[in-house]
Residue, then its C-alpha position, 0 to 999 in steps of 0.5 A: x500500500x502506498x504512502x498516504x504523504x506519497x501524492x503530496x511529497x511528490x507535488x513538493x518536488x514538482x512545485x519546487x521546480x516548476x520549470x524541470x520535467x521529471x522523469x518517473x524513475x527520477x521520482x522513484x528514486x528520489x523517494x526511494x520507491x523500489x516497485x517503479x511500474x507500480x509507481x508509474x501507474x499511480x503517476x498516470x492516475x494522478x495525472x488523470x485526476x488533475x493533481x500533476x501534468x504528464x508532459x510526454x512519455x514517462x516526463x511529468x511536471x506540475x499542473x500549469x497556474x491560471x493566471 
């Protein structure tokens, strides 16, 4: 079961660096996430619900401000 804190580490490193587009298991590795196909389909769920932008494949980043 993943990290209930995971989806919100996660926001902090993509808001942190807005202009970097991270790949999945720069993320995995960063959070020391050892399951990295696990990890990646919750990005692309998360993606899916709006929480972080799939920039291409496998590269993500946070979702754009409105200004």
């Amino acid at each position: 079961m993943p990290s209930p804190d995971r989806r919100g580490t996660v926001l902090e490193l993509l808001a942190a660096r807005p202009w970097r587009a991270w790949r999945g298991t720069e993320l995995a590795a960063t959070l020391r996430i050892e399951n990295i196909n696990c990890f990646r389909a919750q990005l692309s769920q998360w993606s899916h619900q709006g929480s972080i932008n799939k920039i291409g494949p496998a590269l993500y980043g946070p979702m754009p401000t409105s200004t």
